[in-house]
One Martini backbone bead per residue (centre of mass of N, CA, C, O) as a GRO file, in nm:
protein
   80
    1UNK     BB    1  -7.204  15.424  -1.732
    2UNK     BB    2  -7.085  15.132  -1.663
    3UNK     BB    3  -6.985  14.901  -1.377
    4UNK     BB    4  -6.776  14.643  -1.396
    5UNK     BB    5  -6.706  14.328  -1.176
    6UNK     BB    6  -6.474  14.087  -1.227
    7UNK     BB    7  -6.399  13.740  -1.155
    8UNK     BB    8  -6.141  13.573  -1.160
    9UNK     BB    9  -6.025  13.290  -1.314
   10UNK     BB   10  -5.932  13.260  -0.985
   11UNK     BB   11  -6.119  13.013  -0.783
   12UNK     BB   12  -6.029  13.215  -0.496
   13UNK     BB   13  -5.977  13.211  -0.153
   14UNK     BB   14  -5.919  13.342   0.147
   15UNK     BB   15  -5.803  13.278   0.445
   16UNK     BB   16  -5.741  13.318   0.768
   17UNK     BB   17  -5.442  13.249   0.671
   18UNK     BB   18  -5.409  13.354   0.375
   19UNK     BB   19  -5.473  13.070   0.244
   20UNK     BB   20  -5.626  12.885  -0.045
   21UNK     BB   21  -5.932  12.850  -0.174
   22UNK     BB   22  -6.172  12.692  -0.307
   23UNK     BB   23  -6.463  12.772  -0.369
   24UNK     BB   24  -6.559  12.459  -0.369
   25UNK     BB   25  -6.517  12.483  -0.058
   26UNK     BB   26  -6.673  12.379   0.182
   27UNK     BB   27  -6.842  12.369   0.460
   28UNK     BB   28  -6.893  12.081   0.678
   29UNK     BB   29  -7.144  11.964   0.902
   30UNK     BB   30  -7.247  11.755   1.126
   31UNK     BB   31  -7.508  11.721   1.044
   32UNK     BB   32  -7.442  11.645   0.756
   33UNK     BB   33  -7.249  11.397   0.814
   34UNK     BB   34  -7.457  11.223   0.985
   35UNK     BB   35  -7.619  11.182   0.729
   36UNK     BB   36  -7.365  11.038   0.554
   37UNK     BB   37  -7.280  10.837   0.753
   38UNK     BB   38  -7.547  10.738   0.934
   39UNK     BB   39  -7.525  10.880   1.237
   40UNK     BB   40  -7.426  10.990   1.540
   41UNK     BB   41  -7.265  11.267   1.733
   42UNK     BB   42  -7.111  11.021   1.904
   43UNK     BB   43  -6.962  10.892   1.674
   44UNK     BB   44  -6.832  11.108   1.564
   45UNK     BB   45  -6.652  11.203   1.805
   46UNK     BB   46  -6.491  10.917   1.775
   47UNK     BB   47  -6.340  10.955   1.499
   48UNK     BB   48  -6.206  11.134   1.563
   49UNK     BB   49  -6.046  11.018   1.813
   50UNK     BB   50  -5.932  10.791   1.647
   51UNK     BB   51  -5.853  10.896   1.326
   52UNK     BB   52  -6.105  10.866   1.111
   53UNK     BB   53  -6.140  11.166   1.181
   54UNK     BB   54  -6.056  11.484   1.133
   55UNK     BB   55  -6.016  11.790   1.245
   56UNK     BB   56  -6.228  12.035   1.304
   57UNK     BB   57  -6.190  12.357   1.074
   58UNK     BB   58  -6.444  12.439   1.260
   59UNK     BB   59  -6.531  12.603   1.561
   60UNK     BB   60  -6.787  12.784   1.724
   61UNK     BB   61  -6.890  12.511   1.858
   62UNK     BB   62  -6.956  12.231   1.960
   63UNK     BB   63  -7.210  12.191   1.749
   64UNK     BB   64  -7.017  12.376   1.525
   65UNK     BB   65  -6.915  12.218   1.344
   66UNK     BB   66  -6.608  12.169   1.049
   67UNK     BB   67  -6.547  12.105   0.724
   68UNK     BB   68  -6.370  12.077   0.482
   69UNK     BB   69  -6.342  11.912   0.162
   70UNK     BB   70  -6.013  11.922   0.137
   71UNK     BB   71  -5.991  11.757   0.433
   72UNK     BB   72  -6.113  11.491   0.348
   73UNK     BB   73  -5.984  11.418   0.087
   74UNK     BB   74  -5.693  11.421   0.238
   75UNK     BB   75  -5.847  11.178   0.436
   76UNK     BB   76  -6.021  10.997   0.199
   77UNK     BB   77  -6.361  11.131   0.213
   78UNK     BB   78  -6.574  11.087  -0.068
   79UNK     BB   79  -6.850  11.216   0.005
   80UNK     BB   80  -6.860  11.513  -0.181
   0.00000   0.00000   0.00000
């Protein structure tokens, strides 16, 4: 006899503050962005400044910092 796992057919992950969040939000980095944006580091952090770009939803450090995709989208921005 096998045991399998099944996952829910609600496709929603916990976050750290308990809120749900879709699976396919994924979280994207400077990095990444600085290259969909087509700028440089300096740049992205005037967007944030100016409030042309949210406030990064994670920040590990300075330079790893990144949004959610549900984030970006909410705040207008369908780069992904």
């Amino acid at each position: 006899m096998t045991h399998q796992t099944h996952l829910s057919e609600d496709p929603t992950l916990k976050t750290a503050t308990g809120a749900e969040a879709p699976v396919e939000d994924r979280v994207v980095y400077r990095d990444e962005m600085m290259r969909a944006l087509d700028c440089c580091s300096r740049t992205l952090t005037r967007y944030v400044t100016s409030k042309k770009l949210p406030a990064p939803d994670v920040s590990l450090t300075l330079q790893k910092q990144g949004w959610r995709i549900s984030t970006l989208r909410a705040a207008g921005i369908n780069l992904f």
